[in-house]
C-alpha positions in Angstrom: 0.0 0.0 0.0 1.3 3.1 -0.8 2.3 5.0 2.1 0.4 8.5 1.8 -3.2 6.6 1.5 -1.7 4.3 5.2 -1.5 7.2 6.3 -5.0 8.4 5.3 -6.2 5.1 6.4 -4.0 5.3 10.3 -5.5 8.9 10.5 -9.7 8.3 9.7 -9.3 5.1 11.5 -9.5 7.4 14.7 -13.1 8.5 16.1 -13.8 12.0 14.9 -10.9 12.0 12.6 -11.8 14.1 9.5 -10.0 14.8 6.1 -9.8 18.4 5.0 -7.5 20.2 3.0 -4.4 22.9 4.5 -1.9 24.6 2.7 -3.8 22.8 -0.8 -3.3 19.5 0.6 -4.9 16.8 2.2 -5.1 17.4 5.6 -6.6 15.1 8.9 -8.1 17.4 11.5 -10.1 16.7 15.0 -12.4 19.4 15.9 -10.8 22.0 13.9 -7.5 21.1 15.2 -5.2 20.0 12.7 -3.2 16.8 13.3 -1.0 16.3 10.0 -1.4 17.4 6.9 1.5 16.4 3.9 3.8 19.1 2.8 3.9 21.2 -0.4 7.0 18.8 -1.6 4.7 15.6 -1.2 7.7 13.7 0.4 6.9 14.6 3.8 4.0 14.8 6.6 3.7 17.7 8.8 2.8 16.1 11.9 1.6 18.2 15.5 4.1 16.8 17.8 5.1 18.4 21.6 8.3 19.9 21.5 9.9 17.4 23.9 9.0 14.6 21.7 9.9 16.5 19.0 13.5 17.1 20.0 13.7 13.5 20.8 13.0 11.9 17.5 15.0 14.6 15.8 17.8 13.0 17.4 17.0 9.7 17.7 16.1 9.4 13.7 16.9 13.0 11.8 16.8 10.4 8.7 13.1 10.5 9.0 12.4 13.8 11.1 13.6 17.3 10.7 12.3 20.4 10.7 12.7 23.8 8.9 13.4 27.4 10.0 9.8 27.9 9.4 8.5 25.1 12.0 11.3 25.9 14.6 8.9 27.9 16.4 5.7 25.6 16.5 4.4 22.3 17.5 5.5 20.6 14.2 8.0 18.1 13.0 8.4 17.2 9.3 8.6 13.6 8.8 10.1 12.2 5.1 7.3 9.6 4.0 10.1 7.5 2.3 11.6 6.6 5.6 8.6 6.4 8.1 7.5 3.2 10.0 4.0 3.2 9.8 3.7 1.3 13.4 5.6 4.2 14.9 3.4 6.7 13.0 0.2 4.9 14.2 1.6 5.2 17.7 1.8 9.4 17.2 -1.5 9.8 15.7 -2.8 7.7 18.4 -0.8 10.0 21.1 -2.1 13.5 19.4 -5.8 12.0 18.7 -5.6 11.0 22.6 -4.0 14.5 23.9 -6.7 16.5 21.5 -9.9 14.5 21.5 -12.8 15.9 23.7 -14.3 13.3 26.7 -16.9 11.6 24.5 -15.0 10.4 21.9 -12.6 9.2 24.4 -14.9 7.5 25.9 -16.5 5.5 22.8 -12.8 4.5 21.7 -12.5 2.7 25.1 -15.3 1.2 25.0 -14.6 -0.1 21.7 -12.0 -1.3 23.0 -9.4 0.6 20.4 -11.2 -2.1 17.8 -10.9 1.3 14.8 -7.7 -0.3 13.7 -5.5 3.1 14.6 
């Protein structure tokens, strides 16, 4: 599977997950709040990430993550979609969608015993 629509799929798996566009691509948002979306260059995903976390992975893999000037600032790590793991990915959309998601939806993917397949 190519790895932009597993990505696509790891996102809307997610309970209140929606795809929308940013920047003129696609984009996964919850509640306004956008998650990822994939860069201008279409070889990377712009992912929300804590800046502790951030810092971490930039170090522990800058083959995959890096950022720019332009996300120093921000919440945001670039990561290059040629050299992503998609378990590891699943694992930070899972972190963000659980950080960002209001009390109801956390409470139906409980429930559901994380069944979506995120």
């Amino acid at each position: 599977m190519e790895t932009k629509e597993a990505i696509r799929q790891i996102a809307l798996s997610l309970p209140g997950v929606a795809e929308s566009v940013s920047y003129g691509t696609p984009s996964f948002k919850l509640k306004d709040k956008m998650l990822a979306r994939l860069h201008e260059d279409g070889q990377c995903l712009v992912l929300k990430m804590d800046v502790e976390t951030r810092d971490f992975f930039l170090q522990a893999n800058p083959e995959t993550y890096y950022i720019t000037d332009h996300y120093r600032g921000y919440p945001y790590v670039l990561v290059r979609l040629a050299g992503v793991d998609l378990d590891e990915l699943r694992s930070h959309f899972r972190k963000l969608w659980t950080e960002h998601a209001p009390k109801k939806l956390l409470r139906q993917f409980s429930s559901d015993g994380e069944s979506n397949g995120a």
